[in-house]
C-alpha positions in Angstrom: 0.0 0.0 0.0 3.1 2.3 1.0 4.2 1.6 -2.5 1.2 2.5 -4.3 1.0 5.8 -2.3 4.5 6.5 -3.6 4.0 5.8 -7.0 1.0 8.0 -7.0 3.0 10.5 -5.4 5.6 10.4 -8.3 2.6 10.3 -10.9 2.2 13.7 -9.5 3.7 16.3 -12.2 4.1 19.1 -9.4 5.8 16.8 -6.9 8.3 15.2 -10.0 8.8 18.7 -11.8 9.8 20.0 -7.4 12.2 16.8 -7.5 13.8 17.7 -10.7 14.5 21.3 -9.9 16.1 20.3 -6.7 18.0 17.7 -8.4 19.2 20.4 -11.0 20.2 23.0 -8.4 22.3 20.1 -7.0 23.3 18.5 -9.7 26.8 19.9 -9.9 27.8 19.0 -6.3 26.3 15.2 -7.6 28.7 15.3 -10.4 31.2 16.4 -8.2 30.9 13.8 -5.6 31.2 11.4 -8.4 34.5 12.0 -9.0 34.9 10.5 -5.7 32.9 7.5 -6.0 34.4 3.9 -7.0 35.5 2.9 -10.5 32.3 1.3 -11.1 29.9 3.7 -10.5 31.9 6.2 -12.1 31.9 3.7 -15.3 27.9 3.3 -14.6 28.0 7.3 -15.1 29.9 7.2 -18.0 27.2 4.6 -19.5 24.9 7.5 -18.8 26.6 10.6 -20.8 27.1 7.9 -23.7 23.6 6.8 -23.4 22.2 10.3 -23.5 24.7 11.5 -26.4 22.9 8.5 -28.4 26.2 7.0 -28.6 24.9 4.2 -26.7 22.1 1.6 -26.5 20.9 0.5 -23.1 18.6 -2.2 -22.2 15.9 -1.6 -19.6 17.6 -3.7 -17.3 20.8 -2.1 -17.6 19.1 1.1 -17.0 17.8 -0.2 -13.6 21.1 -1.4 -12.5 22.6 2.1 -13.4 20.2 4.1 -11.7 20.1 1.6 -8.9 24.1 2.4 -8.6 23.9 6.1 -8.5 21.4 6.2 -5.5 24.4 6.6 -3.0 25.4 9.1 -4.7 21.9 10.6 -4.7 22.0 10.9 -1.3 25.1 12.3 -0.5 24.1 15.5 -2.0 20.7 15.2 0.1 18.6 13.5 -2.8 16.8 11.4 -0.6 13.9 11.5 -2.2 15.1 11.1 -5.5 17.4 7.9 -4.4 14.0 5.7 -3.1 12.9 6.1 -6.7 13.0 2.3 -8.9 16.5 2.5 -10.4 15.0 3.0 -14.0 13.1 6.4 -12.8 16.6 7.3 -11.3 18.6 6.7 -14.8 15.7 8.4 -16.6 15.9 11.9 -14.4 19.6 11.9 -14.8 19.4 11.7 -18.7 17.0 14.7 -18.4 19.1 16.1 -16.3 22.0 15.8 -18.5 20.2 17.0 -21.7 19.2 20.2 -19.3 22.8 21.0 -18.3 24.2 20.1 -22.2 26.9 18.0 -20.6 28.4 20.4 -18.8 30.8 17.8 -17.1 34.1 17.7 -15.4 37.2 17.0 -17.9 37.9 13.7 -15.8 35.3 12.3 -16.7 35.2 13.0 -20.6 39.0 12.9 -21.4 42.6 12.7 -19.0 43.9 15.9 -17.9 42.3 18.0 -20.6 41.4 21.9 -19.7 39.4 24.1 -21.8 41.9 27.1 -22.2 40.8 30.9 -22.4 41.0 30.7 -26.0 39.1 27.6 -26.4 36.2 28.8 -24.4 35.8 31.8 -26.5 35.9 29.7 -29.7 33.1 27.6 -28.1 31.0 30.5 -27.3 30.9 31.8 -30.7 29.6 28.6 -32.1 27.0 28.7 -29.1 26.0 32.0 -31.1 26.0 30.1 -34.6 23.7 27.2 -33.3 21.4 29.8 -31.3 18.9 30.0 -34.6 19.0 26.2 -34.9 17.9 26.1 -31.0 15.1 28.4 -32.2 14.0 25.9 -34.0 13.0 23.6 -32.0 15.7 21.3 -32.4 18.7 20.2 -29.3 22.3 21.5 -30.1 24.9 20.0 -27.2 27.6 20.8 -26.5 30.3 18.5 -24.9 34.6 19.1 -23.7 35.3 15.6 -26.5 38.3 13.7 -25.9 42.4 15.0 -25.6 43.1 17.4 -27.5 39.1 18.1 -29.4 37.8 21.6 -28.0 33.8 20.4 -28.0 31.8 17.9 -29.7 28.5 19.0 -30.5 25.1 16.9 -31.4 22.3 18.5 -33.2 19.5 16.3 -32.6 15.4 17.0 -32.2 13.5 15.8 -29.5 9.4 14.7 -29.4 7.8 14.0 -25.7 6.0 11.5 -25.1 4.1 9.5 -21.6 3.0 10.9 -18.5 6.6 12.3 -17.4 6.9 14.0 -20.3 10.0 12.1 -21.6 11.9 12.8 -24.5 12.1 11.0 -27.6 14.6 11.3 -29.9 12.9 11.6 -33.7 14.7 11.5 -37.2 14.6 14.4 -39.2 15.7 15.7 -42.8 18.4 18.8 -42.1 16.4 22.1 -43.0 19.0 24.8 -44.9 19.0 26.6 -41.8 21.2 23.8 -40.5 23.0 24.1 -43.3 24.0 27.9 -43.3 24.9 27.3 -39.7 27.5 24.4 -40.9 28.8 26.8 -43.4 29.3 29.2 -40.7 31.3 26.9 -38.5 33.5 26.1 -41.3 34.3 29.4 -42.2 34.6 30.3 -38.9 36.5 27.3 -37.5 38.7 26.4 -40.2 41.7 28.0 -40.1 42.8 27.4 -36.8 41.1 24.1 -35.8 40.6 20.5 -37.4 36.7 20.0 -38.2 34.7 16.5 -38.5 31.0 16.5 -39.6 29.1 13.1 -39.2 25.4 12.5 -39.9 24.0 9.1 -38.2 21.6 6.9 -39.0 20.6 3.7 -37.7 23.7 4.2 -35.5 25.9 4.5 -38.7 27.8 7.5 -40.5 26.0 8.1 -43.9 28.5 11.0 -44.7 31.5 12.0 -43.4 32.7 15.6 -44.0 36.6 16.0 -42.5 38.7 19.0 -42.8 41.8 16.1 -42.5 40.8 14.6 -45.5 43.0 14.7 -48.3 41.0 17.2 -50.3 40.4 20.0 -46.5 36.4 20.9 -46.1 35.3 23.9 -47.8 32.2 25.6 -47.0 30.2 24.2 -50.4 31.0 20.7 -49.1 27.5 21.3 -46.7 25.3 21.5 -49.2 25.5 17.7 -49.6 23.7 17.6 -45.6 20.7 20.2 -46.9 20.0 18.1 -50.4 19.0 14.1 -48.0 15.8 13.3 -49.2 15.6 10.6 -45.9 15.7 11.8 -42.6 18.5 11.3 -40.1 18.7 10.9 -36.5 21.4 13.4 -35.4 24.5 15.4 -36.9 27.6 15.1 -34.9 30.3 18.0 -35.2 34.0 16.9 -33.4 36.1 20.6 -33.2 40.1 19.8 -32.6 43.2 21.5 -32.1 45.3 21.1 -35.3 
């Protein structure tokens, strides 16, 4: 009966949208005390950011066992409430989180030893500014610190909701020629002083590959080829490196 009372309780948009406020105006001390935590919750995490970048595919089980893992940590940042939640609820308000706070993480967790210099930072808010109109739009541009040596990766993906939580869904799509002008820009902007890879994914495989490493560089032109797909795709991923 306790258990039913708490589901209810959950099933309660004002109670979960109070839960995930609180969890967002703790959520950087939680990713904080996660750096403290033991390899294998810190791996569980990891599973999380990958999952929520669509670069993985979890199954509901394995979703439960994450979320189940993180509860500790939950509750070390006074998440109580949050950490008596099934583990599956747990995983999913972390995602949201996640997708909330664009992967805003520490370096240790994305890449070893790798800062964001000063001049890095401003590079990365300009292409905030590009993206701002494709945001507009209805669509998610995110924005993570990559691996050694990339200044951000950034995933342009677009979202439905769907169930009672109001979950996201990631939906295909065919890239509008806004996206397009806003891929020109980057490569105009970007070019010169940093390495540039554009990916579009489908069915969790690369249908084109635009590099400025390739043998031929990447021109501004070369993004027509993303405006003229007649099927839709699920995301666009953009990798920006140091040469």
């Amino acid at each position: 009966m306790k258990y039913l009372k708490k589901y209810k309780l959950f099933e309660s948009k004002k109670w979960y949208d109070d839960l995930l406020d609180k969890m967002k105006s703790e959520f950087h001390q939680f990713i904080s005390n996660m750096d403290k935590e033991k390899d294998e919750t810190k791996e569980a995490f990891k599973l999380i950011v990958q999952s929520a970048k669509g670069e993985k595919e979890l199954t509901d089980a394995e979703k439960k066992q994450i979320g189940d893992q993180m509860k500790d940590v939950l509750k070390t940042v006074g998440l109580t409430a949050a950490s008596v939640l099934p583990g599956g609820t747990i995983y999913f308000l972390i995602i949201k989180l996640l997708k909330l706070e664009k992967f805003t993480l520490p370096s240790s967790f994305l890449t070893e030893g790798f800062v964001l210099n000063e001049a890095s930072s401003v590079v990365l808010n300009n292409i905030e500014d590009i993206f701002r109109e494709i945001e507009d739009l209805g669509f998610k541009v995110e924005y993570n610190r990559g691996r050694v040596g990339e200044v951000t990766r950034i995933y342009i993906e677009l979202y439905d909701v769907y169930g009672f939580n109001d979950e996201l869904r990631p939906v295909s799509y065919i890239p509008g020629q806004e996206i397009v002008l806003a891929l020109q820009h980057l490569i105009s902007y970007v070019g010169q002083d940093y390495d540039i890879e554009i990916e579009t994914i489908c069915d969790s495989q690369c249908i084109d590959y635009l590099s400025s490493k390739s043998e031929d560089g990447l021109i501004e032109n070369d993004a027509r080829i993303i405006g003229e797909y007649k099927e839709p795709i699920d995301y666009i991923k953009i990798v920006i490196s140091n040469k």
